[in-house]
N, CA, C and O atoms as a MOPAC input file, in Angstrom:
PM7 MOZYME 1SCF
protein

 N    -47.38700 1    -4.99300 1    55.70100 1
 C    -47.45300 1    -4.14000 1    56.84700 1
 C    -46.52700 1    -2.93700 1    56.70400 1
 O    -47.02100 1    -1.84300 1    56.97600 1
 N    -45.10000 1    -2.99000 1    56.26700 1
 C    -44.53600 1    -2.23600 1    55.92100 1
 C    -44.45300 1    -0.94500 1    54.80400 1
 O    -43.90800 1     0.14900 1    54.95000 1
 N    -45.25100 1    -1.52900 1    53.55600 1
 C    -45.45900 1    -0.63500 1    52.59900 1
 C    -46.84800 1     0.25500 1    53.28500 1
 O    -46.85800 1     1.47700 1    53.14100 1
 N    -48.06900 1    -0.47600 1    54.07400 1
 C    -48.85200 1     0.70700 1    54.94900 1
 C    -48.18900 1     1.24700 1    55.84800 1
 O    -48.92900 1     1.83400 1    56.63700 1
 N    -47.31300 1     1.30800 1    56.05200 1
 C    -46.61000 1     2.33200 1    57.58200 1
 C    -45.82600 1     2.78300 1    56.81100 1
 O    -45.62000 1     3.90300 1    57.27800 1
 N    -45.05100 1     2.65600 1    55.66600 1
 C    -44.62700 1     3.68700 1    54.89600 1
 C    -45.51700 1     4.72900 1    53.91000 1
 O    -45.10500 1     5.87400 1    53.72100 1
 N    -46.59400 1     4.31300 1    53.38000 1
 C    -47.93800 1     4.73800 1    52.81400 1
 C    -48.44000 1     5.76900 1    53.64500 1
 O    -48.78500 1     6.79600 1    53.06000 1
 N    -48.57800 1     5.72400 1    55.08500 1
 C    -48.75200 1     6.55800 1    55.97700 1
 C    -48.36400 1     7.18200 1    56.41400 1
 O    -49.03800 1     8.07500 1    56.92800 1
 N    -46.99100 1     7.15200 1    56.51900 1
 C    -46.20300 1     8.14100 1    56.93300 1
 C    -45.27300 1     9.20200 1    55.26900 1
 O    -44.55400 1    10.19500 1    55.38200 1
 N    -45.71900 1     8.41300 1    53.80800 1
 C    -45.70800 1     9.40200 1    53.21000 1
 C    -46.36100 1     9.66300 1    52.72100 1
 O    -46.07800 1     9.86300 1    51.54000 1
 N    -47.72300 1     9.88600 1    53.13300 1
 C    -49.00900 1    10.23600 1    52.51400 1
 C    -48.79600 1     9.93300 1    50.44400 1
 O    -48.65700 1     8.91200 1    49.77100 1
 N    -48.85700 1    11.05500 1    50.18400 1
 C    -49.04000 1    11.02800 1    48.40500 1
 C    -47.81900 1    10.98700 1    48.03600 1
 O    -47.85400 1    10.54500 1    46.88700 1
 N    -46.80500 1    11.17800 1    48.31400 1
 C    -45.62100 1    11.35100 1    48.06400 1
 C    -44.65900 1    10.12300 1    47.00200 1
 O    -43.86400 1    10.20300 1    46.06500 1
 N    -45.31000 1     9.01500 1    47.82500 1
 C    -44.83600 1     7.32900 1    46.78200 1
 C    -45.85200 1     7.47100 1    45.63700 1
 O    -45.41100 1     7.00400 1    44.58600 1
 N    -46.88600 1     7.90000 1    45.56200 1
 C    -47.72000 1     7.51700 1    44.31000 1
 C    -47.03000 1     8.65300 1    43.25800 1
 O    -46.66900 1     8.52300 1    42.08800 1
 N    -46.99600 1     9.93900 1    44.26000 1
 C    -46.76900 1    10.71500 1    43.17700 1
 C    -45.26400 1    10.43800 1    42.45300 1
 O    -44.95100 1    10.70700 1    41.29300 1
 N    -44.58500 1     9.92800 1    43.31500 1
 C    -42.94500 1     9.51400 1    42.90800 1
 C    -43.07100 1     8.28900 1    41.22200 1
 O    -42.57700 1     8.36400 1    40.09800 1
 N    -43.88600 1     7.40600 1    41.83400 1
 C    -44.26500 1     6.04900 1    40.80900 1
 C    -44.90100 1     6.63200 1    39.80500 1
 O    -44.75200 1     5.93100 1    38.80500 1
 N    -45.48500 1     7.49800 1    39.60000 1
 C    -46.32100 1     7.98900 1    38.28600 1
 C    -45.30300 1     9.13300 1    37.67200 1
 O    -45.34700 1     9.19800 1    36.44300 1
 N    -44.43200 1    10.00600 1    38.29100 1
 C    -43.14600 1    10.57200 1    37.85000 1
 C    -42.35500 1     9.85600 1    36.90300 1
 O    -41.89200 1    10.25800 1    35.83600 1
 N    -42.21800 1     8.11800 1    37.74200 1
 C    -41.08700 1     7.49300 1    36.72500 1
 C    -41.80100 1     7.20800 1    35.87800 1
 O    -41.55900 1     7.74700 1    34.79800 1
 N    -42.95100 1     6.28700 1    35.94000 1
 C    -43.69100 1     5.79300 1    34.87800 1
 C    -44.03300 1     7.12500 1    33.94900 1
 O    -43.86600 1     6.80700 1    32.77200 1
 N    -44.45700 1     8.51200 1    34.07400 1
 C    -44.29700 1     9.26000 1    32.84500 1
 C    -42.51900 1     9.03300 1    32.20700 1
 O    -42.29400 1     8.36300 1    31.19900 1
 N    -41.56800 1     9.63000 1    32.90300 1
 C    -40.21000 1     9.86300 1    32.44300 1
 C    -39.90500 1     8.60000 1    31.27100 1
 O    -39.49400 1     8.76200 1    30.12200 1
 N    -40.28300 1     7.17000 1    32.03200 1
 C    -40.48300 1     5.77400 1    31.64100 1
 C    -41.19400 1     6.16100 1    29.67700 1
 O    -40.61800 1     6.03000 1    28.59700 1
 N    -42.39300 1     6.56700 1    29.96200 1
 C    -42.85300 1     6.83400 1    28.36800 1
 C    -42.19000 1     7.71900 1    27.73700 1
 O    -41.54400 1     7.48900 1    26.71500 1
 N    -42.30900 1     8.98200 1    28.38200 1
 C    -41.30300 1    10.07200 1    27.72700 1
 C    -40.11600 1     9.85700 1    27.12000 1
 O    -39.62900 1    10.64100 1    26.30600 1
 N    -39.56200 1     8.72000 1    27.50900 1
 C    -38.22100 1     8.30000 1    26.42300 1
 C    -38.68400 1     7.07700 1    25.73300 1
 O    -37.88900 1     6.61200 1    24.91700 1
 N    -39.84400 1     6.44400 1    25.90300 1
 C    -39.96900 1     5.79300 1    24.96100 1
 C    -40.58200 1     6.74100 1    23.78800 1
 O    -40.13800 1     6.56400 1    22.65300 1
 N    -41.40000 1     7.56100 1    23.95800 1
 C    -42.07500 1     8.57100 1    22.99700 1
 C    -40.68900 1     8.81300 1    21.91600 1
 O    -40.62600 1     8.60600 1    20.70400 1
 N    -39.62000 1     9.33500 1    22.88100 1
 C    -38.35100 1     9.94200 1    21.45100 1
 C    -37.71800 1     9.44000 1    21.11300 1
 O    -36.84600 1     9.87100 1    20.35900 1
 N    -37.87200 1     7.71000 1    21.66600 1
 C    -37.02700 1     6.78900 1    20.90000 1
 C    -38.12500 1     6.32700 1    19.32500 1
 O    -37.71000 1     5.83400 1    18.27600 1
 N    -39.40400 1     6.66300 1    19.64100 1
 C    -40.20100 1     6.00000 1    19.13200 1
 C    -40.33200 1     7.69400 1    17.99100 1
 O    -40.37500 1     7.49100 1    16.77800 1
 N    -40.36300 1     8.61300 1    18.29100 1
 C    -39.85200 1     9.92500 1    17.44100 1
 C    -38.95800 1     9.52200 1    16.22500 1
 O    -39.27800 1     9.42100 1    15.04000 1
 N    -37.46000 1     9.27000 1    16.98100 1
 C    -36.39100 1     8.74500 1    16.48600 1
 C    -36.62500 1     8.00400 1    15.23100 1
 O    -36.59600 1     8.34400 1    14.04800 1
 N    -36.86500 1     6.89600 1    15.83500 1
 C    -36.82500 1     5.72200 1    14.52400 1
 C    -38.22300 1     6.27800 1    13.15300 1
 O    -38.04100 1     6.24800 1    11.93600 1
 N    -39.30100 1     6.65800 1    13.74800 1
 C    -40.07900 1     7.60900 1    12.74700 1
 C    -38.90600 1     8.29400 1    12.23000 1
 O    -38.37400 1     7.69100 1    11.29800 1
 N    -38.32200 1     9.44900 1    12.59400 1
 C    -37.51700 1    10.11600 1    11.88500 1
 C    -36.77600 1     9.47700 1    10.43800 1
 O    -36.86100 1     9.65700 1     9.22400 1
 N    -35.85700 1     8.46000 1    11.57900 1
 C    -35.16200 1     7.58400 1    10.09900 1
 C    -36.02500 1     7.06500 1     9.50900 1
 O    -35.91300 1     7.46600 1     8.35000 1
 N    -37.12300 1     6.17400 1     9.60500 1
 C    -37.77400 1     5.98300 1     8.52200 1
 C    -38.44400 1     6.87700 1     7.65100 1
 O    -39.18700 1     6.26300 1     6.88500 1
 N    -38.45100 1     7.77500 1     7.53400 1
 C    -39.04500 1     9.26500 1     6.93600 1
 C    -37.67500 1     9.52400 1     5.82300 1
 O    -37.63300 1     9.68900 1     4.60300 1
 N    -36.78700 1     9.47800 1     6.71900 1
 C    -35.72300 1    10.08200 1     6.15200 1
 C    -34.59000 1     8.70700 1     5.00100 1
 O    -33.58200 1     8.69700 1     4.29400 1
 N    -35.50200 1     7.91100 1     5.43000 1
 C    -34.76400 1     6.46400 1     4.42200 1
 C    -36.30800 1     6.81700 1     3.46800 1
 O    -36.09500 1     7.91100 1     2.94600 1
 N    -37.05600 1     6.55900 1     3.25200 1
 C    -38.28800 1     6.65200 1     2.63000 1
 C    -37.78600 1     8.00200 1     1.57200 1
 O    -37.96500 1     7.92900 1     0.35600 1
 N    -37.31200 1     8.89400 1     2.05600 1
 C    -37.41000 1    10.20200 1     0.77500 1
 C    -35.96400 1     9.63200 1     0.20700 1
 O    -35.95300 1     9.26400 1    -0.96800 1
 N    -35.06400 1     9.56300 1     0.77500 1
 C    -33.89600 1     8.80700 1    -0.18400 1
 C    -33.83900 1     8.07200 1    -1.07000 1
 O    -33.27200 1     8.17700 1    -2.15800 1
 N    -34.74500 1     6.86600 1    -0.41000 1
 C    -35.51600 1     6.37300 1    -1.47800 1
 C    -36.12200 1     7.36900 1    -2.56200 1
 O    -35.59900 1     7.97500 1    -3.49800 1
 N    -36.87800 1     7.33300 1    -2.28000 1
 C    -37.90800 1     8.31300 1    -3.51300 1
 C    -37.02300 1     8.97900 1    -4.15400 1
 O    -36.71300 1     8.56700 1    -5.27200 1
 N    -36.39900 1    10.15200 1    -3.63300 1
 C    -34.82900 1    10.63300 1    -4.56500 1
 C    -34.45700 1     9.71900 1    -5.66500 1
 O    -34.70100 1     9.80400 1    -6.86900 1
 N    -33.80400 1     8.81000 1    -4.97900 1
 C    -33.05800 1     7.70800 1    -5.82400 1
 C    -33.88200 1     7.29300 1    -6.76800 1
 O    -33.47300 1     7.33900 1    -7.92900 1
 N    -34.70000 1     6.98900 1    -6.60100 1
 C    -36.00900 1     6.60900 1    -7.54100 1
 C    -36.19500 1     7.71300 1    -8.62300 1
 O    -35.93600 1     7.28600 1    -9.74800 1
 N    -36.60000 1     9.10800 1    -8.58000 1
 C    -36.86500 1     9.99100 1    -9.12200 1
 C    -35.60500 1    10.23000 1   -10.12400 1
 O    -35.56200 1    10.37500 1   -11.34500 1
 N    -34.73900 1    10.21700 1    -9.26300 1
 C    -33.24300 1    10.44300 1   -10.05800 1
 C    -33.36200 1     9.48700 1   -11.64400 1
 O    -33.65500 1     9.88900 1   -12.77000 1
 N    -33.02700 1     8.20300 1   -11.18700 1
 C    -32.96500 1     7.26800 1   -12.19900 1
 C    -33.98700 1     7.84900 1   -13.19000 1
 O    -33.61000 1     8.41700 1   -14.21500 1
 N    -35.10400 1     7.72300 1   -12.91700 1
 C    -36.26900 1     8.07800 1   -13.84200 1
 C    -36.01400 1     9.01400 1   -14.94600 1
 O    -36.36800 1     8.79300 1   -16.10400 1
 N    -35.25600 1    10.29100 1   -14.47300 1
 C    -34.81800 1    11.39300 1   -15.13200 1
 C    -33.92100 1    11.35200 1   -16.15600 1
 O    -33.87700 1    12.07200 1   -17.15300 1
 N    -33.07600 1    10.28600 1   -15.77400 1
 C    -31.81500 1    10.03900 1   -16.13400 1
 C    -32.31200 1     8.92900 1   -17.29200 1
 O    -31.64400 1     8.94500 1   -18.32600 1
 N    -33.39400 1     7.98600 1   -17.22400 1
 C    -33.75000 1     7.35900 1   -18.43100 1
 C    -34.67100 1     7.97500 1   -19.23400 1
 O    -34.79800 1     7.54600 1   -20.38100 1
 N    -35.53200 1     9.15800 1   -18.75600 1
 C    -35.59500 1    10.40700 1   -19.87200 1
 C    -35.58100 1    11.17300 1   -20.48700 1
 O    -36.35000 1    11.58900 1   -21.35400 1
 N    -34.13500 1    11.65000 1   -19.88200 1
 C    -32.88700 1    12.26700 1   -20.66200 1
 C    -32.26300 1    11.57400 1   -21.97700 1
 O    -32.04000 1    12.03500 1   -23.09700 1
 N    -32.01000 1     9.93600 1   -21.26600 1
 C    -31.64200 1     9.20700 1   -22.08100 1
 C    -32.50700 1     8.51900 1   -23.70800 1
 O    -32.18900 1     8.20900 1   -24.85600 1
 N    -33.79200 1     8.57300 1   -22.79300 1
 C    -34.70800 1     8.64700 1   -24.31200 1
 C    -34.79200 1     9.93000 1   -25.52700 1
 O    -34.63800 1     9.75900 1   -26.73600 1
 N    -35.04300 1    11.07200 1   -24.91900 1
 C    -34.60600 1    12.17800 1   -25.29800 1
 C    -33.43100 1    12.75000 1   -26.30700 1
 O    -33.42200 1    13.55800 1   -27.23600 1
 N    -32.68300 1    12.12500 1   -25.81400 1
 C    -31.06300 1    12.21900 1   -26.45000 1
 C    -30.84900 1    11.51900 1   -27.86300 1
 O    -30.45600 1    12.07900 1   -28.88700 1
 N    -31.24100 1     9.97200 1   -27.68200 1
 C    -31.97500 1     9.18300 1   -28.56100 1
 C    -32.43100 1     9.61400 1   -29.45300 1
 O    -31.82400 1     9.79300 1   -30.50900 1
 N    -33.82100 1     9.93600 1   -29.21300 1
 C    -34.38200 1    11.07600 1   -30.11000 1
 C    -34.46600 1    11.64600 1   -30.78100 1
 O    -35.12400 1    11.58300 1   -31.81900 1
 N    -33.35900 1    12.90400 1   -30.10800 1
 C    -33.24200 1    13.73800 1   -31.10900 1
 C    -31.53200 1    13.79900 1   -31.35800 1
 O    -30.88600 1    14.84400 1   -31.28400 1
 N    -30.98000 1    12.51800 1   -31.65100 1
 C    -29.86400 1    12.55600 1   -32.00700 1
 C    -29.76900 1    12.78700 1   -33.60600 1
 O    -30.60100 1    12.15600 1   -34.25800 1
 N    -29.39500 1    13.12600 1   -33.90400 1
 C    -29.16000 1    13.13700 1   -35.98700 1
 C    -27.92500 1    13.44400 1   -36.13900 1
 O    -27.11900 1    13.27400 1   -35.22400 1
 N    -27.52100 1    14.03000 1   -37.52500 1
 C    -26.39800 1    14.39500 1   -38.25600 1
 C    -24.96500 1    14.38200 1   -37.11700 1
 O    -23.86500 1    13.96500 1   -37.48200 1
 N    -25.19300 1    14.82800 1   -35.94600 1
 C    -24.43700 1    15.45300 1   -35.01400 1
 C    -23.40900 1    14.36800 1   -34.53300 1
 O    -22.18200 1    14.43500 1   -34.45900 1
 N    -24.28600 1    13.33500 1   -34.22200 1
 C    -23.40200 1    12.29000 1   -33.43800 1
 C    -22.95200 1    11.36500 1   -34.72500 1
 O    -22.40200 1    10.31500 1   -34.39500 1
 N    -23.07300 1    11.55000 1   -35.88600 1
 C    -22.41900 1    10.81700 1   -37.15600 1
 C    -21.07000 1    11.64700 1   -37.28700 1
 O    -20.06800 1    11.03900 1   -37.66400 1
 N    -20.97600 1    13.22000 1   -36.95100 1
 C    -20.02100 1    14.19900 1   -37.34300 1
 C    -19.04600 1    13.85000 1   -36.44400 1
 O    -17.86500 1    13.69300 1   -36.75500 1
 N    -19.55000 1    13.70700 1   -35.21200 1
 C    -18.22100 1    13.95200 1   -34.30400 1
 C    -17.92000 1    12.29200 1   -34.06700 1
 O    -17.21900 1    11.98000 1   -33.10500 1
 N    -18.48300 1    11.19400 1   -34.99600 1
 C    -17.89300 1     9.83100 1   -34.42700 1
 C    -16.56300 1    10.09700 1   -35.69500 1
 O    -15.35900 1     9.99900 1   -35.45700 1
 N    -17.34500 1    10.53800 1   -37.39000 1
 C    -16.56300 1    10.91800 1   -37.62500 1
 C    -14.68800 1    11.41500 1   -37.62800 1
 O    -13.56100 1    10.96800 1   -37.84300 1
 N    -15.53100 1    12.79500 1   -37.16800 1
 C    -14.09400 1    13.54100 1   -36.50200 1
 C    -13.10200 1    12.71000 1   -36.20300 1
 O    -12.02000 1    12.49100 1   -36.74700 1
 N    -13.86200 1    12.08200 1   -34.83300 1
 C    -12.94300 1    11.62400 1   -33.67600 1
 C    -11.70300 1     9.92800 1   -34.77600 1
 O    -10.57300 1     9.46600 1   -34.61800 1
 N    -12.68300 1     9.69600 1   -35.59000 1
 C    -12.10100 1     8.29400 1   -36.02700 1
 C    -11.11200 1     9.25300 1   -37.40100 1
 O    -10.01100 1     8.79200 1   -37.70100 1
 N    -11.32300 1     9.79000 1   -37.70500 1
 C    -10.31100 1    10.51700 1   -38.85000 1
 C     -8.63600 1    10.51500 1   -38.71800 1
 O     -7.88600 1     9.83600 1   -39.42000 1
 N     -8.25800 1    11.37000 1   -37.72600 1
 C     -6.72600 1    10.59100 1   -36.73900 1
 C     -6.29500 1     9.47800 1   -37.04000 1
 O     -5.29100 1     9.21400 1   -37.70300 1
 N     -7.37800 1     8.46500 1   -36.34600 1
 C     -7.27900 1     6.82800 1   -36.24000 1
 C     -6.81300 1     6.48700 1   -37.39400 1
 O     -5.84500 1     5.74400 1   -37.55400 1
 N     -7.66500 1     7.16100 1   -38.53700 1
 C     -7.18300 1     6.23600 1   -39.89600 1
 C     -6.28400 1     6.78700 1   -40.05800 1
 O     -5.47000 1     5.91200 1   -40.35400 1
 N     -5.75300 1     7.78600 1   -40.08000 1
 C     -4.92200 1     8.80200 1   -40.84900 1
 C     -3.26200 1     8.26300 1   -40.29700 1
 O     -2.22700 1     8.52600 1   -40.90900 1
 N     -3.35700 1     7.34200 1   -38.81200 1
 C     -2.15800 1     7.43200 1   -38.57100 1
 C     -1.54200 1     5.82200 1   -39.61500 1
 O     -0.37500 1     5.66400 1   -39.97300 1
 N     -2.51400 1     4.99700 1   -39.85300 1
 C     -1.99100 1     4.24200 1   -40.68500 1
 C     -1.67100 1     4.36200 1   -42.27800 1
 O     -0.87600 1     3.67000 1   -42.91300 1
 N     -2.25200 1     5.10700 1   -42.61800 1
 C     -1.88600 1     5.58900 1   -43.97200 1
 C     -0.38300 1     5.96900 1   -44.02100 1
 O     -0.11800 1     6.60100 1   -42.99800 1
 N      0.88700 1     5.80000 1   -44.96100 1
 C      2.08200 1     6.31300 1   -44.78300 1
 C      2.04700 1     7.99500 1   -45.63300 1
 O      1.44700 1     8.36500 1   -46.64300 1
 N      2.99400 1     8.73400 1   -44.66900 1
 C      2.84900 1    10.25000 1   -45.29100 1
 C      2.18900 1    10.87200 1   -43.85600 1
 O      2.84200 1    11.52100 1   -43.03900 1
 N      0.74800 1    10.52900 1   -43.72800 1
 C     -0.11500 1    11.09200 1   -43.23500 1
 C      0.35300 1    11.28300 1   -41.70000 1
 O      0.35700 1    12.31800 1   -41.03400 1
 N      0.69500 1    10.14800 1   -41.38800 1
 C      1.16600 1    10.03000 1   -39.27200 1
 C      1.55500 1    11.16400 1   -39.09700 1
 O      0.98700 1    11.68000 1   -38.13500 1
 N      2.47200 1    11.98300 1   -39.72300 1
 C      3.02800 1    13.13100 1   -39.51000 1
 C      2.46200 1    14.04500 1   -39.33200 1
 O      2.88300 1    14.80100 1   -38.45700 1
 N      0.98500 1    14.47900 1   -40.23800 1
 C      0.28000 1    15.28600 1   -39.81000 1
 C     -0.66000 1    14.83500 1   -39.04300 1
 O     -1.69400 1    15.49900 1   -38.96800 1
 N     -0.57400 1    13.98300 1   -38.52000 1
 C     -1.44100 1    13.48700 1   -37.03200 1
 C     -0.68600 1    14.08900 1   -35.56600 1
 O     -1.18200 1    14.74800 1   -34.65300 1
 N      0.47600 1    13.65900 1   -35.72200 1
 C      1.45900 1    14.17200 1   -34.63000 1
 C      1.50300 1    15.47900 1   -34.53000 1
 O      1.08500 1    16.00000 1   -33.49600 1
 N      1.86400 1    16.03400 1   -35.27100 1
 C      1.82200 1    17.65400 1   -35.08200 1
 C      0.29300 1    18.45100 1   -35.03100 1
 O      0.44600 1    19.57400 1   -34.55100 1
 N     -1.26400 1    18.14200 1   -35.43100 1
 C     -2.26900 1    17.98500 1   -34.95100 1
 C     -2.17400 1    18.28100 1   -33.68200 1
 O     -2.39700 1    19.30900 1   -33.04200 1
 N     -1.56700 1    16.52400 1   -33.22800 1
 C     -1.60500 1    16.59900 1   -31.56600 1
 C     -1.10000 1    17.52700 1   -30.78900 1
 O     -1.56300 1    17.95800 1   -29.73300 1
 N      0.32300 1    17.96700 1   -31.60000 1
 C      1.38000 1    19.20800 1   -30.81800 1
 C      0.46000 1    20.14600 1   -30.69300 1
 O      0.35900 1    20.66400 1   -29.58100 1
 N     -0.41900 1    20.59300 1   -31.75900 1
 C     -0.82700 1    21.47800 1   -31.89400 1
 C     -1.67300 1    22.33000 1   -31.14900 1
 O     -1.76100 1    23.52700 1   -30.87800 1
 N     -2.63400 1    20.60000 1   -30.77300 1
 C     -3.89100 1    20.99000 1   -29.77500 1
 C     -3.78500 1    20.68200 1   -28.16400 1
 O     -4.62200 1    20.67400 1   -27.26100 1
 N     -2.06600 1    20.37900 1   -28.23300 1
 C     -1.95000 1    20.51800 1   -26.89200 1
 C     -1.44000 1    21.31500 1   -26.25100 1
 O     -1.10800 1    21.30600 1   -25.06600 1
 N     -1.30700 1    22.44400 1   -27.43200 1
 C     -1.03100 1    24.26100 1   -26.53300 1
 C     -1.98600 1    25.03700 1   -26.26900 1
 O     -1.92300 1    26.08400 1   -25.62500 1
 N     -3.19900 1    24.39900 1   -26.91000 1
 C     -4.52500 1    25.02200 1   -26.69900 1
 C     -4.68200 1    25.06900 1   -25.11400 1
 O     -3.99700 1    24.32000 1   -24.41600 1
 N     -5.69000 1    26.05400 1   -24.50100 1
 C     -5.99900 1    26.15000 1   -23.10200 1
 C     -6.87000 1    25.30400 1   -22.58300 1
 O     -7.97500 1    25.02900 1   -23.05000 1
 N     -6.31700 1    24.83100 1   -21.48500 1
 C     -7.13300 1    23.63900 1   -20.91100 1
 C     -8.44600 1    23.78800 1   -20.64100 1
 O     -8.99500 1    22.78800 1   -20.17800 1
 N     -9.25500 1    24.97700 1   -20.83500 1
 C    -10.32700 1    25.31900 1   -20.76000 1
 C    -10.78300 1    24.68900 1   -21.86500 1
 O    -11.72300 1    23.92600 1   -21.64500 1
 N    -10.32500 1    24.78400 1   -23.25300 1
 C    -10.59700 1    24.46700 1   -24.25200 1
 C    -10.57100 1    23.15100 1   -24.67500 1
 O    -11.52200 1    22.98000 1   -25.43700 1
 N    -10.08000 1    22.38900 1   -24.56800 1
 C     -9.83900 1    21.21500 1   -24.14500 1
 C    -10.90400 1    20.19900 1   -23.53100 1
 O    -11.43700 1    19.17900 1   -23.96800 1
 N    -10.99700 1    20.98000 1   -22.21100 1
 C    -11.84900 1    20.42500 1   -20.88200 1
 C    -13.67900 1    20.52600 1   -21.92700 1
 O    -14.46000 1    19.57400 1   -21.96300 1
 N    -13.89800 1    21.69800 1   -22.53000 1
 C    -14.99600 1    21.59400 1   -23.57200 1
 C    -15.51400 1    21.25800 1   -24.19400 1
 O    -16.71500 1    21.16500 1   -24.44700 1
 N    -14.01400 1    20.81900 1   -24.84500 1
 C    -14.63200 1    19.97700 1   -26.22600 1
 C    -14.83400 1    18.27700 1   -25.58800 1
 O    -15.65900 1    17.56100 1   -26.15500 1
 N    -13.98600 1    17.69200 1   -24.33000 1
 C    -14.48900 1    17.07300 1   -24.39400 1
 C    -15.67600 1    16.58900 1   -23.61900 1
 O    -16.11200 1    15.44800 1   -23.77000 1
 N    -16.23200 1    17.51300 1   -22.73600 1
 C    -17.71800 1    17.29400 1   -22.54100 1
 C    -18.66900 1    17.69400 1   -23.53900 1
 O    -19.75400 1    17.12200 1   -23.43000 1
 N    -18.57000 1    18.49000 1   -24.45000 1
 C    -19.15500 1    18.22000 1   -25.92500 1
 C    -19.20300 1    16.97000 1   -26.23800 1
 O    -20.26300 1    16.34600 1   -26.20500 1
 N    -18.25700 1    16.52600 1   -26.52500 1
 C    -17.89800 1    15.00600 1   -27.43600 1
 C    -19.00300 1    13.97500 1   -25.84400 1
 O    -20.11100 1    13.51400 1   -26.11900 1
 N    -18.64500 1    13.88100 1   -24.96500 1
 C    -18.99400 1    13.34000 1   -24.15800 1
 C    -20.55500 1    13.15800 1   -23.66100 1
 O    -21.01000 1    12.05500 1   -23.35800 1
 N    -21.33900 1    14.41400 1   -23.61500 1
 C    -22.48900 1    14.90200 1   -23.82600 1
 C    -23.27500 1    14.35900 1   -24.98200 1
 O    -24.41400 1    13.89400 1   -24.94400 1
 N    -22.17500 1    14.54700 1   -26.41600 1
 C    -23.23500 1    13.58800 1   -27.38800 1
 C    -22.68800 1    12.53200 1   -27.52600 1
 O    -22.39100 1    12.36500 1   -28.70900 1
 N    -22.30400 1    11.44400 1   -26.68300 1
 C    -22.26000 1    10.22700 1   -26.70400 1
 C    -23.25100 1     9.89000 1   -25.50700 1
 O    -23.71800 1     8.75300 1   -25.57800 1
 N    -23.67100 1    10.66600 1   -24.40000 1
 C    -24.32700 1    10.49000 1   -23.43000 1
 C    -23.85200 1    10.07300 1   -22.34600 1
 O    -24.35800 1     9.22800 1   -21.60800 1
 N    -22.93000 1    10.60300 1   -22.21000 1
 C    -21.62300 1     9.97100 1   -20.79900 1
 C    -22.06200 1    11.14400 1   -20.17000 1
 O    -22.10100 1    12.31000 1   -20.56400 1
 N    -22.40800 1    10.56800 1   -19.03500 1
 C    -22.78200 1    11.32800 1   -17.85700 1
 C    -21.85800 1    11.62300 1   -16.53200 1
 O    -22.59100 1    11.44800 1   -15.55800 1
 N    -20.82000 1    11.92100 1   -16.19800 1
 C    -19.80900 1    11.49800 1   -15.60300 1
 C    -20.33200 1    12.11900 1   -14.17700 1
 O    -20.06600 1    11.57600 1   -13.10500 1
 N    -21.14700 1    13.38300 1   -14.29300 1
 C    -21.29200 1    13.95700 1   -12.91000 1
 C    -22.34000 1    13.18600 1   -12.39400 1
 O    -22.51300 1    13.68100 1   -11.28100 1
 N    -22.97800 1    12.46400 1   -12.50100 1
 C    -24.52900 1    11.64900 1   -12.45000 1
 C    -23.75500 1    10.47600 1   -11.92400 1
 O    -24.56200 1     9.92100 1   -11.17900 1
 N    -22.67800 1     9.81800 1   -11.90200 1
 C    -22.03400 1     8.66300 1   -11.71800 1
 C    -22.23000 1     8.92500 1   -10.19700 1
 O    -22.18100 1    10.01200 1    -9.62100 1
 N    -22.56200 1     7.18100 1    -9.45500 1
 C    -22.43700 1     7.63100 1    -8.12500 1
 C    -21.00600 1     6.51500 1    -7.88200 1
 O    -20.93900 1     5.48600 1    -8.55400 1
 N    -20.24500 1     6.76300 1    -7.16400 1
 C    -19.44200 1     6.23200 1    -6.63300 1
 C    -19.59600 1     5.23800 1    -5.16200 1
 O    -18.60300 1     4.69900 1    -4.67400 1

């Protein structure tokens, strides 16, 4: 009896009020339902990234492989020459001063050679994710 004597005395006014909330009601479900689309869109290409990444990175690594030759025999070389040299007697001495030597060089120079050396061993240090 009450909801008709209120019905009547507010003509359209309650229906139109109840269909107000019930839109507002969807309307935030719509951008919650936006929302979570979003993140899943946005986890989905991360994915794929991550995915793509690796891929690159193991055909770089085949690549490298490849076409490794003479190069990476020279500089394992190099690098082990020191090593022996400091056990030999006589020789340590000119290992040490070597070292003096190449540690007045500019750190630019330095910083070069050993992403050279690093590069053809295939150490990837900027590719590292933490």
């Amino acid at each position: 009896m009450w909801a008709k004597l209120v019905a009547s005395l507010t003509g359209q006014t309650v229906e139109a009020v109840l269909e107000y909330k019930a839109a507002k009601r969807q309307a935030k479900t719509d951008i919650k339902l936006e929302k979570l689309r979003g993140k899943a869109a946005w986890e989905a290409a991360k994915t794929r990234r991550a995915s793509e990444s690796e891929g690159r990175d193991a055909d770089w690594e085949s690549q490298s492989i490849a076409n490794s030759g003479w190069k990476d025999e020279l500089v394992l070389i190099v690098l082990t020459i020191p090593m022996v040299m400091v056990f030999i007697p006589g020789l340590e001495v000119y290992v040490a001063k070597g070292f003096e030597h190449l540690a007045k060089t500019p750190d630019w120079y330095r910083w070069l050679i050993m992403m050279i050396y690093a590069a053809t061993f295939g150490i990837r240090i900027w590719r590292r994710k933490v």
